[in-house]
RODO-2510 file (C-alpha; in nm, 4 decimals, decimal comma):
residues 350
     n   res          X          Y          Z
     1     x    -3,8807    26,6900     5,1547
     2     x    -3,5005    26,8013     5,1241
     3     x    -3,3234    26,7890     4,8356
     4     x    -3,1182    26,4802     4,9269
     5     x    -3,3628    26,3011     5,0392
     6     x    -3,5531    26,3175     4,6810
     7     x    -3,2423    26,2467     4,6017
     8     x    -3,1799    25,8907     4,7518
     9     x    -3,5721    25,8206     4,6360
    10     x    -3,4847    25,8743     4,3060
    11     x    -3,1593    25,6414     4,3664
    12     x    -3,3843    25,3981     4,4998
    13     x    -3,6111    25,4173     4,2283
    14     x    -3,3402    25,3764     3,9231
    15     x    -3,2328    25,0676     4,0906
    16     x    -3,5519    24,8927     4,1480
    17     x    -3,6029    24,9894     3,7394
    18     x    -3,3419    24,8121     3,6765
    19     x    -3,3410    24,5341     3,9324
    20     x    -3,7425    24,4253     3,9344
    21     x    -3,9247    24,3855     3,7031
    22     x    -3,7269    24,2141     3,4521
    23     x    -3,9077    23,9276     3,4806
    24     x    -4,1281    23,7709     3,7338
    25     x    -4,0184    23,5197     3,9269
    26     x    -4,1564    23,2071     3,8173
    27     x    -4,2172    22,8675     3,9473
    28     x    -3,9934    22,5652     3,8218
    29     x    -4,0912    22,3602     3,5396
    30     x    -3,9054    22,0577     3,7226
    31     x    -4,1844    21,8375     3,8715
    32     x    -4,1408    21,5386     4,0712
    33     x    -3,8137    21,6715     4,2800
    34     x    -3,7365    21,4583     4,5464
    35     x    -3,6725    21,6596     4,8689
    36     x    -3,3253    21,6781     5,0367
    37     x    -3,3928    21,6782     5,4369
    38     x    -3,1962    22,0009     5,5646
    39     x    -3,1694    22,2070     5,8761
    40     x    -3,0687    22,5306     5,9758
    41     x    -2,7791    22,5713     6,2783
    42     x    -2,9260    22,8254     6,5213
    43     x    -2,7396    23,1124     6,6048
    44     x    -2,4282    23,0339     6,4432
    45     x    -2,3370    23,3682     6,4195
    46     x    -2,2109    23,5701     6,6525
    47     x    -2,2300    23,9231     6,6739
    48     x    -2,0850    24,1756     6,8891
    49     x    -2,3210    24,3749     7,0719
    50     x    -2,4654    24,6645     6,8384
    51     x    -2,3601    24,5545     6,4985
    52     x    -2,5910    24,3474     6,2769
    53     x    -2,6381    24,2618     5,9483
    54     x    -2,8160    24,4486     5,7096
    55     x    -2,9298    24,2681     5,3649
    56     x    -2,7736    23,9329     5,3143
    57     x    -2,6302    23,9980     4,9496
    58     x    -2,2934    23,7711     4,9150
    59     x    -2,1414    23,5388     5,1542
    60     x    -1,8179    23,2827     5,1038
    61     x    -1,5804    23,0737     5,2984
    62     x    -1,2161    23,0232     5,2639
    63     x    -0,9670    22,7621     5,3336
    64     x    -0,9969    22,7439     5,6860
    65     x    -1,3206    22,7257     5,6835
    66     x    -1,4015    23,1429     5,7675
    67     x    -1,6999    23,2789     5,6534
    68     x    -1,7398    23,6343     5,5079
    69     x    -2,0682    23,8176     5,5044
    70     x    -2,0954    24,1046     5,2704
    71     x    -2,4241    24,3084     5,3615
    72     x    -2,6038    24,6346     5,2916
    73     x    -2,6759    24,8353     5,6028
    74     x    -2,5865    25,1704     5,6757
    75     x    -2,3123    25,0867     5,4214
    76     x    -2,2159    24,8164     5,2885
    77     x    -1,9978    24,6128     5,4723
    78     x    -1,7619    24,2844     5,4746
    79     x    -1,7591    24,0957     5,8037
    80     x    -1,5251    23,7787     5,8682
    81     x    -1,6246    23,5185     6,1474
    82     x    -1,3990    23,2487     6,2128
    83     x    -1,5252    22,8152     6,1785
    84     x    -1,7350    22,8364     6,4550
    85     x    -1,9285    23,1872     6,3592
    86     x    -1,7568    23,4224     6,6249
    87     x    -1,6837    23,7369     6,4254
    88     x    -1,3069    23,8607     6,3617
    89     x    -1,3118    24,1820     6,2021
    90     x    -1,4790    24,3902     5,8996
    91     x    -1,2474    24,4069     5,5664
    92     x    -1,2431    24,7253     5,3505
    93     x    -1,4107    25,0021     5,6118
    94     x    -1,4861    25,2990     5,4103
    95     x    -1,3219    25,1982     5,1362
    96     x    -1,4098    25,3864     4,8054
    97     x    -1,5346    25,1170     4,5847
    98     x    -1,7986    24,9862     4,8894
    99     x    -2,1194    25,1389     4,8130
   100     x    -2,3561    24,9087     4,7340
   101     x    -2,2767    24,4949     4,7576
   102     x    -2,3788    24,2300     4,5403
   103     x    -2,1351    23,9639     4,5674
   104     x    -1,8381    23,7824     4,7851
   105     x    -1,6205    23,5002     4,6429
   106     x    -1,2898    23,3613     4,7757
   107     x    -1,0104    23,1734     4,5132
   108     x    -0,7864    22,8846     4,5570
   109     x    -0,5483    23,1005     4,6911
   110     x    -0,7516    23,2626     4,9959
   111     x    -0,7797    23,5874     4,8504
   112     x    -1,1378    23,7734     4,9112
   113     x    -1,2789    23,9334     4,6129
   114     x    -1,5802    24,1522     4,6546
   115     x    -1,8253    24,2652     4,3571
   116     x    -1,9763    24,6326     4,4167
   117     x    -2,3174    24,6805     4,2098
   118     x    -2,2790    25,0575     4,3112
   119     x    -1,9269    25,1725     4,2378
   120     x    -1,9096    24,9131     3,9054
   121     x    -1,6176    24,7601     4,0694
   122     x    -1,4970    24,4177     4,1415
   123     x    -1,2330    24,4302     4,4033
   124     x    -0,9210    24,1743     4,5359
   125     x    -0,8448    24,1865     4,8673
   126     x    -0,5160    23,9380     4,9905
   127     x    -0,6380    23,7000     5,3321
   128     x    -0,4459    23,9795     5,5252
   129     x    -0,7339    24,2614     5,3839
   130     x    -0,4818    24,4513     5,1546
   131     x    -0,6255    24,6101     4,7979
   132     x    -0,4484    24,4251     4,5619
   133     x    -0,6118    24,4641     4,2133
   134     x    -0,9639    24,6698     4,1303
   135     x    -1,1515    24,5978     3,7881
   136     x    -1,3554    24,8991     3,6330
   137     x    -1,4403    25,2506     3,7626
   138     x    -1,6313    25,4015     3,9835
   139     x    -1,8851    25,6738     3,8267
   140     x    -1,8069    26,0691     3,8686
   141     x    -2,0524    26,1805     4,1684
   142     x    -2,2358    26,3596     3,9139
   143     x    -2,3578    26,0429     3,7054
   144     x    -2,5024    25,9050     4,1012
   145     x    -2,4052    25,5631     4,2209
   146     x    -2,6770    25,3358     3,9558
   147     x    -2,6691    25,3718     3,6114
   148     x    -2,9338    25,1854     3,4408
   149     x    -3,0401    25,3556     3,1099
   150     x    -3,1574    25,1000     2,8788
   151     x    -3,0716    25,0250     2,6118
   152     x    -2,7324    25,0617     2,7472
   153     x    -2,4495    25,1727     2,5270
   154     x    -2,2038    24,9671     2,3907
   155     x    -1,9891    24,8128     2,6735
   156     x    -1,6806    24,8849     2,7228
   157     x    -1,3517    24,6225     2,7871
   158     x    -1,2908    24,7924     3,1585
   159     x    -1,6325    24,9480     3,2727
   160     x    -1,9154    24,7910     3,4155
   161     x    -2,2875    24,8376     3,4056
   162     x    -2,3883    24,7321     3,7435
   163     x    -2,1202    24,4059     3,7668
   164     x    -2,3105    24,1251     3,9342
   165     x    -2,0618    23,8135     4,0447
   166     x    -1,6694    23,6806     3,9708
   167     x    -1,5232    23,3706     3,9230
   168     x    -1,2112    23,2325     3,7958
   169     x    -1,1012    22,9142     3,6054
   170     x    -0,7538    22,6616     3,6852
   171     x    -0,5147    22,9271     3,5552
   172     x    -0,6785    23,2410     3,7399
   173     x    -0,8109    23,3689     3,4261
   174     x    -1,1318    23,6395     3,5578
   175     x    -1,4745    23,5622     3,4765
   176     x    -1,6945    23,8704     3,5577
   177     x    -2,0950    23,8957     3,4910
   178     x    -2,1718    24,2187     3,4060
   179     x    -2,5111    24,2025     3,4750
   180     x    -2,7815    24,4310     3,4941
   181     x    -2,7135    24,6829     3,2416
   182     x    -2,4698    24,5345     2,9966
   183     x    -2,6246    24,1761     3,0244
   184     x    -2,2833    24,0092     2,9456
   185     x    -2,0244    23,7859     3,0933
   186     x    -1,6121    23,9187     3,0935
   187     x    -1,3121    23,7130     3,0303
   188     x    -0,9793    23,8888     3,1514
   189     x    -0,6676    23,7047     3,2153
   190     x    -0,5353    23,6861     3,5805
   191     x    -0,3551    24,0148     3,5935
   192     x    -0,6751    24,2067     3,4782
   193     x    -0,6332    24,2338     3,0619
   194     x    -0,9371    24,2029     2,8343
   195     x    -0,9602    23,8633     2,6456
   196     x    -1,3117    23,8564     2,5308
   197     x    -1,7031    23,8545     2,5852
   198     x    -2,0287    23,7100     2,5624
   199     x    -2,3750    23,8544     2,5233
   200     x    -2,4156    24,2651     2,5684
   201     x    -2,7485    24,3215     2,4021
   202     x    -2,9619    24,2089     2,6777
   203     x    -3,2155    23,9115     2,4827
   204     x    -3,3484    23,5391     2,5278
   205     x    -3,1482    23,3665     2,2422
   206     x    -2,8982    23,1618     2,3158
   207     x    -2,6271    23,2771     2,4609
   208     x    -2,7679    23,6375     2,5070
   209     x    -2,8678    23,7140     2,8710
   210     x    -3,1229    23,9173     3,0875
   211     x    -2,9685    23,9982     3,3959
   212     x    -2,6866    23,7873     3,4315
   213     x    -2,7389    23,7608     3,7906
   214     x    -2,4962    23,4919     3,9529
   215     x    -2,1912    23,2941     3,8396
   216     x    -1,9906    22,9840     3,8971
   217     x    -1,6940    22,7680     3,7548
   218     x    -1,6358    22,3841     3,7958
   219     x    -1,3111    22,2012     3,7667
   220     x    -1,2819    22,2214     3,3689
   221     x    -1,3532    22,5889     3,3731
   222     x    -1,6989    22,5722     3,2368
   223     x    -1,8798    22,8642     3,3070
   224     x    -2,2454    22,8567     3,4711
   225     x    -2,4323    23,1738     3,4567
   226     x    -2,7374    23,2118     3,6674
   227     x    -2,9098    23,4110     3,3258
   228     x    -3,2228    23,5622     3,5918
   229     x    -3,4241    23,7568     3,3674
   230     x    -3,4552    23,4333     3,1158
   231     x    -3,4921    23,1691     3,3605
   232     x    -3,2437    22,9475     3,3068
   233     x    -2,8629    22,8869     3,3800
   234     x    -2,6425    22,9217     3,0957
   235     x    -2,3356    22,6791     3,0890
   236     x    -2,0426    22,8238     2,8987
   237     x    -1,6735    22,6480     2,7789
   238     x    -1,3522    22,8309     2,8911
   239     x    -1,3783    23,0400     2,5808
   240     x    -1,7229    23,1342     2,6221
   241     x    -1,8880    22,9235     2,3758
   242     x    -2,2381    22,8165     2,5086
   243     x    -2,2361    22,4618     2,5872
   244     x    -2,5763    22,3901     2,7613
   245     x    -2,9108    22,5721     2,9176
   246     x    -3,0767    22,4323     3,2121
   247     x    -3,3988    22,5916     3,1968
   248     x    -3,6109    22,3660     3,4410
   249     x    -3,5484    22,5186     3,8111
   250     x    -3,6873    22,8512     3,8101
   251     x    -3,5277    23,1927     3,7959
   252     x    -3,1540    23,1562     3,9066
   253     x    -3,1231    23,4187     4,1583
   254     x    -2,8086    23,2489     4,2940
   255     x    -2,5775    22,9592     4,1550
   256     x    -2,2875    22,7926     4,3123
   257     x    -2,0674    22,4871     4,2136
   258     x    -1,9126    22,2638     4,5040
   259     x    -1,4994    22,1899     4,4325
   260     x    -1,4119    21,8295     4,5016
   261     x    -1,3911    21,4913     4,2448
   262     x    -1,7750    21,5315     4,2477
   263     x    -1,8962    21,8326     4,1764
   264     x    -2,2672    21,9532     4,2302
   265     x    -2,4411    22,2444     4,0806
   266     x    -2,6746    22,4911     4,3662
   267     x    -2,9383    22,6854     4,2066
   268     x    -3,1466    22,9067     4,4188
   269     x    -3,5266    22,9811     4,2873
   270     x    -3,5713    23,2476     4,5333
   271     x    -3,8341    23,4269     4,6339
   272     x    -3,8042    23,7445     4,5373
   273     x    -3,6633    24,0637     4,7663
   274     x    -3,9902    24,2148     4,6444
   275     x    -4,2008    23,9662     4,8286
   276     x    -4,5202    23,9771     4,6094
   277     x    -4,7701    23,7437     4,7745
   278     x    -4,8496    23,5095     4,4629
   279     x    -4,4355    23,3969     4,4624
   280     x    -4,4440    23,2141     4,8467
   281     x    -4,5892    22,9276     4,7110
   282     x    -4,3770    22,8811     4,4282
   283     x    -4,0528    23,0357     4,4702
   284     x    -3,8046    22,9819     4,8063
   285     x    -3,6284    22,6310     4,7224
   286     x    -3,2529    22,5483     4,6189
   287     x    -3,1789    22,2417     4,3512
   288     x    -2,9019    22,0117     4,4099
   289     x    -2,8169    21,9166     4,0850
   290     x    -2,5177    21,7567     3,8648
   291     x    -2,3141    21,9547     3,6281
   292     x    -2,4933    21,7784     3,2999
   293     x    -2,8328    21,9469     3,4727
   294     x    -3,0097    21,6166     3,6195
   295     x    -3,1708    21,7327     3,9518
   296     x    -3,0821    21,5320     4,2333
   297     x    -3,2962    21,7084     4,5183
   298     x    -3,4518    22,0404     4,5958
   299     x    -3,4549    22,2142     4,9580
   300     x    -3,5954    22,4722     5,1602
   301     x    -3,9284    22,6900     5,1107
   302     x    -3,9771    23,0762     5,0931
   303     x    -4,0349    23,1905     5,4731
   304     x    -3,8337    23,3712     5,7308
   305     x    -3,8204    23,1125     6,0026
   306     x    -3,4851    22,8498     6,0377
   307     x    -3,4090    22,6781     5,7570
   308     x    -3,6485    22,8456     5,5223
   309     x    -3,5204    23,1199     5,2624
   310     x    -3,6090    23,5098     5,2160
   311     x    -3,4612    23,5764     4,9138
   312     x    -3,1551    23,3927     4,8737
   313     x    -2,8791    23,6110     4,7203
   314     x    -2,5702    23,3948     4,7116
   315     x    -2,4765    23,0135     4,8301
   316     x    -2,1210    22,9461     4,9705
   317     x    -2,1420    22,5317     4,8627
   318     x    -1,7477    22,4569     4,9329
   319     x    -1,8545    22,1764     5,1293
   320     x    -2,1757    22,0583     4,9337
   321     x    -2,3153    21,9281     5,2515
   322     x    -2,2885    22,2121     5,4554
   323     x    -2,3823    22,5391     5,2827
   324     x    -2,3940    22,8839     5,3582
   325     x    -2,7072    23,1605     5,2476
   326     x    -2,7134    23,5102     5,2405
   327     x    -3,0657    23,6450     5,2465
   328     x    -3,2034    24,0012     5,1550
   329     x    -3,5433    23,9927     5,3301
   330     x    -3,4721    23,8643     5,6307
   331     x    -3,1565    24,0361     5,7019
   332     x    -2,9329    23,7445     5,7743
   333     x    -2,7004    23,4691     5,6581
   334     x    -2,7442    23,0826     5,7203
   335     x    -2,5811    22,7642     5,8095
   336     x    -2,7813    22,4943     5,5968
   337     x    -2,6913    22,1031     5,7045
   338     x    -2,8207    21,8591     5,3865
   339     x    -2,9331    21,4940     5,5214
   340     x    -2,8392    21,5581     5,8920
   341     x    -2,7988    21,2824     6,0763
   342     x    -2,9045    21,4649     6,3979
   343     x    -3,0185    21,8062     6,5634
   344     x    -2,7161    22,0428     6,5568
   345     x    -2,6456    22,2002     6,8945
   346     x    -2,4236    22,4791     6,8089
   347     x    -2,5200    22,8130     6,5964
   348     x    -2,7592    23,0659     6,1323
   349     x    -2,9181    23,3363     6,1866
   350     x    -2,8764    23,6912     6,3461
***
């Protein structure tokens, strides 16, 4: 075996350390869910010939209703497709702070922000594509692309331990989970300065985290934190001051709160990208919930076939009733329809 091949094994190896185990995946303590009907648009998206997608790890819409896919495959890559799923062009080609994806969101204002688990960035890019702000550093070449020594050292204000999701409140201030190494959640103000933290030592007490996984804000700029490792979502104030733990659905691999005068809380209980047997029966489904934690539903089943989930990584829930999945197993991305009325006849899955 060649030197760079041991190489990537040992790359490989570091981040499955740090990724899995941290916890097993466990099955919801909610009982008695009643079940949202839901389908799956076939082929929605359209590829050109000889590009796919690789892992499904973020995916988001904008204004206009385009979708962006950010995906691991040769390299990580951000593809846009238009309303209808036709694909428009890939954002950020060899760009230095791609290397490894973990999450996609858009803000109010249309601007694509990408978070890279690999190069400890989180990265703005305007509608038109354009670099227009990076937060932390990517490590020397030396160090290799996945640092996970535990216990990790003390964090610091503008560098990342494996960065996990973004969001932002009403005045653009940053919210960034830092998640797999420094187990914390980042407040910066909307030009990028430090304002303050929560967590670090990675624990189960309240408001400490274990792999701060996923991340969402609603309309007051409460903070919800898909807290992985411990199980439960975390629901912070503006200032960071924990305000509530939902600890009933499962291990939050991926959260996601609709905009609009109603807002709903997603929480994916996925099955995990490591597929042990003993988690299909118990893992795979997303709660529909309000913001105060009642559950109003549940969805979807681990699998790989339409309308089932393999490893949900992120949920795109601007309209609540028509989401959008990314999926790591099944190397794809999803358009989910809640209470259809009828069969849809246009495009999810490639």
């Amino acid at each position: 075996m060649g030197r760079g091949a041991r190489d990537g094994l040992v790359v490989i190896a570091l981040l499955l350390i740090g990724a899995w185990p941290l916890a097993a995946q466990t099955k919801a303590k909610a009982e008695n869910v009643p079940v949202i009907p839901h389908t799956s648009v076939p082929n929605f998206f359209k590829l050109p010939p000889d590009l796919y997608f690789g892992e499904g790890i973020g995916i988001a819409t904008n204004s206009k209703g385009h979708v962006f896919v950010y995906h691991r495959s040769g390299d990580t890559r951000l593809f846009e497709f238009d309303q209808n799923g036709t694909y428009l062009r890939e954002i950020g080609q060899g760009l230095y702070g791609l290397e490894f994806a973990h999450a996609v969101r858009v803000d109010a204002q249309d601007n694509i922000w990408v978070v890279d688990e690999g190069t400890n960035m989180i990265i703005k890019f305007n509608p038109e594509g354009r670099v227009m702000m990076v937060l932390g550093r990517r490590p020397e070449p030396v160090a290799g692309p996945f640092d996970s020594t535990l216990p990790a050292t003390p964090p610091e204000k503008y560098r990342f331990g494996r960065p996990t999701d973004v969001t932002w409140d009403a005045q653009g201030n940053i919210f960034v989970s830092d998640g797999y190494v420094n187990s914390r959640v980042v407040k910066y103000d909307k030009n990028g300065r430090f304002l303050k933290s929560v967590g670090g030592a990675r624990g189960s007490a309240p408001s400490e985290m274990n792999t701060p996984h996923s991340m969402s804000a609603d309309a007051q700029g409460n903070i919800y934190v898909g807290d992985r490792g411990n199980a439960r979502v975390q629901v912070f104030d503006n200032d960071l001051t924990l305000r509530a733990v939902y600890d009933n659905v499962g291990n939050p691999w991926a959260v996601c709160v609709s905009p609009g005068p109603h807002q709903y809380l997603f929480v994916s209980n996925s099955n995990p990208d490591s597929n042990p047997a003993p988690s299909w029966a118990i893992t795979g489904e997303v709660y529909k919930m309000e913001l105060d934690g009642t559950i109003v539903g549940k969805f979807g089943k681990a699998g790989k076939g339409l309308g089932e989930f393999s490893t949900i990584h992120e949920i795109d829930c601007r309209n609540p009733n028509e989401l959008f999945v990314s999926e790591i197993s099944a190397w794809r991305a999803q358009k989910i329809i809640l209470n259809p009325t009828k069969a849809p006849t246009t495009a999810a899955a490639k």
